[in-house]
N, C-alpha and C positions, 0 to 999 in steps of 0.2 A: 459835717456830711462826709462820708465815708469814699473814697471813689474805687471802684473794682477794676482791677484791670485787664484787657482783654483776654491775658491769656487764665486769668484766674477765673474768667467768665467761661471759657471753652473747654476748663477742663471739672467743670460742676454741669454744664451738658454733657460730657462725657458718661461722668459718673453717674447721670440721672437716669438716662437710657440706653442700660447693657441690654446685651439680645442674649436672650436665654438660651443656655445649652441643648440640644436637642439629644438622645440617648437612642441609636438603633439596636434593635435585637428583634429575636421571637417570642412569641408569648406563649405561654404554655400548651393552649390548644394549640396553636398554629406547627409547633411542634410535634405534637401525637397526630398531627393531622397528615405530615408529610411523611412522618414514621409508618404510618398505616399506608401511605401510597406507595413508598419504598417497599412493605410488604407485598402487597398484590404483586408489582411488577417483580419481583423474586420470581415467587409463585408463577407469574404466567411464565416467566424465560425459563423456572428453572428444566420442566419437563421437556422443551424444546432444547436446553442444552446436551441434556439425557439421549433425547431421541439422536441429536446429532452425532454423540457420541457413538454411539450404539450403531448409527450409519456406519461411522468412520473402521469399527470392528469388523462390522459385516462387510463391506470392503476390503480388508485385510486378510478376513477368512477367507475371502472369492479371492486374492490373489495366492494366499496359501496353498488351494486347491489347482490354481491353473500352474502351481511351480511341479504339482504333481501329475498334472497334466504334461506336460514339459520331459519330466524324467520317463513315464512309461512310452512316449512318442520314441524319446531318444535312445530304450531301452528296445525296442521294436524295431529302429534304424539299425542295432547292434545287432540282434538277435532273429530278425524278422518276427516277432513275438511279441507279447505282453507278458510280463512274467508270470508264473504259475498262480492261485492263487496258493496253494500252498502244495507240497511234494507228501507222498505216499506210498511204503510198500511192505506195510506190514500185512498182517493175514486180512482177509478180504471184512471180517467181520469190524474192522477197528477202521474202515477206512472213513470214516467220519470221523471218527474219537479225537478229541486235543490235550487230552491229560498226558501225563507225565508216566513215566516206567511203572510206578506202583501202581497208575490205573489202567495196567497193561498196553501202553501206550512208543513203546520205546523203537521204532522201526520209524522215522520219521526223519524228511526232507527240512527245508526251509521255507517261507513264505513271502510273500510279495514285498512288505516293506522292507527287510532287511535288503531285498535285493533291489531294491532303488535305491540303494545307501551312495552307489557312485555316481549317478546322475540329481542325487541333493545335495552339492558338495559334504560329503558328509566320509570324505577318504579317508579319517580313522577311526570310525565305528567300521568302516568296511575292511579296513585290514583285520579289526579287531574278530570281528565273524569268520574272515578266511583262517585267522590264526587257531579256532575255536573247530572250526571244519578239518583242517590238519594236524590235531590234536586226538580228534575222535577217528580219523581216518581207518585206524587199525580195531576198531568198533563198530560193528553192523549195527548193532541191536542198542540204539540211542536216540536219543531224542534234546534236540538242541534247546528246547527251555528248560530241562536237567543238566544237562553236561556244562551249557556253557555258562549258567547260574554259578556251577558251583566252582570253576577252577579260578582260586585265589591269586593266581601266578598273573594271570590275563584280565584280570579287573572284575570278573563276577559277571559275566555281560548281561546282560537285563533287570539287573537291582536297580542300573539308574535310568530316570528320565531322558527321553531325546531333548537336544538343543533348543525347541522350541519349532521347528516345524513343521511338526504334525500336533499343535494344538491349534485351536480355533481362539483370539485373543476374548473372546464374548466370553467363553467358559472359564470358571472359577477354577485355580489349579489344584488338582490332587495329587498329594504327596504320600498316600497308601501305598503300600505294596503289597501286593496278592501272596496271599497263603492259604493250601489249604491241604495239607499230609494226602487225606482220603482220598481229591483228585493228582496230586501225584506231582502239585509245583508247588514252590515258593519261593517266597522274595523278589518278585519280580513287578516292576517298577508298573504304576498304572499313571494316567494323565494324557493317553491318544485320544483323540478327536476327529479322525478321518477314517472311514472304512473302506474297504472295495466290494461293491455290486457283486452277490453270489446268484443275483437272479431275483425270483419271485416266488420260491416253495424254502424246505428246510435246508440242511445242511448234505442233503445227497441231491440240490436243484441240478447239478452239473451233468448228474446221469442224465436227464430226462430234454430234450428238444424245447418242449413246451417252457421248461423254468430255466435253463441255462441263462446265467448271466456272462458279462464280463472276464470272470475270476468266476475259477473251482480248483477244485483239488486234481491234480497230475496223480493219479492213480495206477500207478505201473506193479509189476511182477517185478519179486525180488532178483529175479538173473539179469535183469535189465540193470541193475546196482549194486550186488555184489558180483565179488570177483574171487572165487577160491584156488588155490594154486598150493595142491598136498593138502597139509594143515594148518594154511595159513587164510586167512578168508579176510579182503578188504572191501571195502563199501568205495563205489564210486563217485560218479557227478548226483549228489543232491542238491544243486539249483534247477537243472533242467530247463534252463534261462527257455531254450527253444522252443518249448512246450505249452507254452500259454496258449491265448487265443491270436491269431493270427488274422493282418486285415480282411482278410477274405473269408473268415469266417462270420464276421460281422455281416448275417445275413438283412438285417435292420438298416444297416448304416450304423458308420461311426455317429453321426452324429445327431442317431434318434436311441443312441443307448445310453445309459446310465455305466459308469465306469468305477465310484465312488459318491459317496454323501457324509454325512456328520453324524456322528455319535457323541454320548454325553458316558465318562468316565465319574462312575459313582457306585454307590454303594460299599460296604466294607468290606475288609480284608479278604472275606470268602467271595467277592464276588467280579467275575472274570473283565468284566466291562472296561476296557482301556489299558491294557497292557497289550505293551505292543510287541513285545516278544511271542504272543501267544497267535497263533492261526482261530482261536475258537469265536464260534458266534457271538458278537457286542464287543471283543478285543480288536479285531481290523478288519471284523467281515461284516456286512448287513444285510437281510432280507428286506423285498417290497410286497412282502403277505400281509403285512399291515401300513398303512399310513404314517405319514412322519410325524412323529410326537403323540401317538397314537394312544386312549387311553387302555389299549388289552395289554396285558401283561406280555413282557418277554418272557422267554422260555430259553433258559438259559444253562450250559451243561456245569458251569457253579455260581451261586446266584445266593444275593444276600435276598433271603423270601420275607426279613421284618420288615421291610420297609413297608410303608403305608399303601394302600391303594391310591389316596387322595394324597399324595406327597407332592411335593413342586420342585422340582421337574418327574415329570411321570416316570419313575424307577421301579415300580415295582412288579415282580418278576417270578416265577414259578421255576424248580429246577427239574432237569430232564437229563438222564447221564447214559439209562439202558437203550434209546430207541435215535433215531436223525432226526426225529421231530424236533428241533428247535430253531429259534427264531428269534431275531432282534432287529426291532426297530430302524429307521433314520430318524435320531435326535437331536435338537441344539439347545441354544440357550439363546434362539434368536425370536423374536415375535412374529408366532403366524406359520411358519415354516423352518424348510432347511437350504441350505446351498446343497446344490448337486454337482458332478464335473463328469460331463460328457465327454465319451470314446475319443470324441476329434479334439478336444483338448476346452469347448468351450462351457463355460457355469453358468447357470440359469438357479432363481430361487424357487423354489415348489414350494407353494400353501399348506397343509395341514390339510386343509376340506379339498383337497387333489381329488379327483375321479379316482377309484381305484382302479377297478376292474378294466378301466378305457382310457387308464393314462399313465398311472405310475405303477403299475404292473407291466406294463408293454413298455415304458422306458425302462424297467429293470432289463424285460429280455433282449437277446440278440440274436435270436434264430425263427423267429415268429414270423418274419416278413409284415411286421406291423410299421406307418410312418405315423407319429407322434404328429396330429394338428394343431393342436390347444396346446395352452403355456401353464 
């Protein structure tokens, strides 16, 4: 007989009952299953992260617009004024016109944004304009988006983009530059996004009570500007800082007027929309004849006319060069509406489906003795 001994006995239990290995993981479905609920939740944040962003722009624009709120206040504190919306003293029939010398255009002032260049800190584009102004000095008969384009000495002024604060971040940038022989400019840089309030009619609004806006043209007689002495004839003060609209003209109230809104810089080379060097309608000026984002065509004095009627963003536009009839929009790139930037310096967003005729035609003017109730 054999005898087993304990521990040879304890380790044949051992070996008899091992505990099976157990293997975790996913199984195949279980896999596409969580893959598929990771999709949805994508899907449901992604549009939500979108809209956030899009807040975070539209935010930034309303503070872009209030820094220009800001300079024309400060520009008023200097000046008791708002500055001109653009200077004029050529013959009476071109006092509308924004082309260049070749389209008979050359007797021509400066316009509003250049002249908030000191109040955005923005003190070397502004030396750059003064240097460009005392250049042409000994020139009556000139027009500063020719003259200061072209001298090579002083950097070409308006072939480039501004620094970035006069675009709206929502808008996609444009790196065009406007050309166009026939109207009389070139080479000059496009990509602005903020306009100033010419009223609620065309580009002659500023004559008439009814459509005066914010900003028009300083329309003066040439002895008011030149200066001839023998035969020698020099041009004087073309800012006219003094000249703007003045608080007291704001028969509305600052702060049931419209001062500035958004524009969208587009179309090609011929077409005038966002150059900020230019005074002309859709470059830094806008009417409230139509609604914002509105689908009638702009009517523009150079105007790209291929664009579609059904294009996204609504661009497309009719051109108009012999008559003032023209007009351009308030446009963004924002959903629904645009920012606007009231006289008193505050931003409010306007819808699209605005009242015209009983809301955002009376916030355009300022002499209406209209008050703005509805938002």
């Amino acid at each position: 007989m054999s005898i087993v001994s304990p521990v040879t006995r304890t380790i044949e239990s051992k070996s008899t009952h091992r505990t099976p290995i157990q293997r975790v993981g996913f199984t195949l479905v279980e896999l596409l299953v969580v893959i598929a609920i990771i999709g949805v939740l994508v899907g449901l944040l992604l549009p939500a992260v979108q809209a956030a962003r899009e807040a975070a722009r539209r935010m930034q624009c309303q503070n872009n617009m209030k820094q220009f709120g800001l300079a024309m206040h400060n520009h008023m504190a200097a000046f008791e004024a708002f500055p001109p919306g653009s200077v004029n003293y050529d013959e009476a029939g071109n006092r509308y016109k924004t082309g260049g010398w070749q389209h008979g255009q050359n007797e021509m002032g400066w316009h509003w944004l250049p002249m908030l260049f000191p109040y955005m800190e923005q003190t070397g584009m502004w030396e750059r304009v003064n240097q460009c102004e005392d250049d042409r000095a000994d020139d009556h008969t000139s027009n500063p988006c020719d003259h200061c384009e072209s001298i090579d000495a002083q950097g070409n002024l308006g072939r480039e983009q501004l620094t970035g604060f006069d675009k709206c971040p929502s808008a996609p940038s444009d790196y065009t530059q406007f050309s166009d022989s026939s109207y009389g400019l070139e080479a000059l840089a496009k990509g602005n996004n903020y306009a100033a309030c010419w009223g609620s009619g065309d580009m002659l609004s500023w004559e008439q009570k009814e459509t005066r806006g914010a900003f028009g043209t300083y329309y003066v007689d040439q002895d008011k500007i030149i200066t001839t002495v023998g035969s020698s004839t020099t041009a004087g003060d073309r800012f006219q800082n003094r000249n703007g609209m003045k608080s007291r003209d704001f028969l509305d109230g600052l702060s049931n007027t419209m001062a500035m809104s958004e524009i969208i810089s587009g179309g090609g080379a011929d077409d005038i929309r966002g150059v900020w060097m230019s005074p002309a309608m859709g470059a830094t000026i806008f009417s409230a004849y139509a609604n914002p984002n509105s689908s009638e065509k702009d009517v523009l004095a150079a105007c790209d006319e291929d664009i579609l009627e059904d294009s996204k963003p609504r661009l497309a536009c009719l051109e108009e060069r012999d008559t003032a009839a023209v007009y351009a929009a308030a446009r963004s790139h924002h959903v629904g509406g645009v920012n606007v930037l009231m006289a008193d310096g505050a931003v409010r967003f306007v819808t699209d489906s605005v009242d015209n005729l009983n809301i955002w035609r009376p916030m355009s003017t300022a002499q209406n003795h209209e008050v703005i109730t509805e938002d």
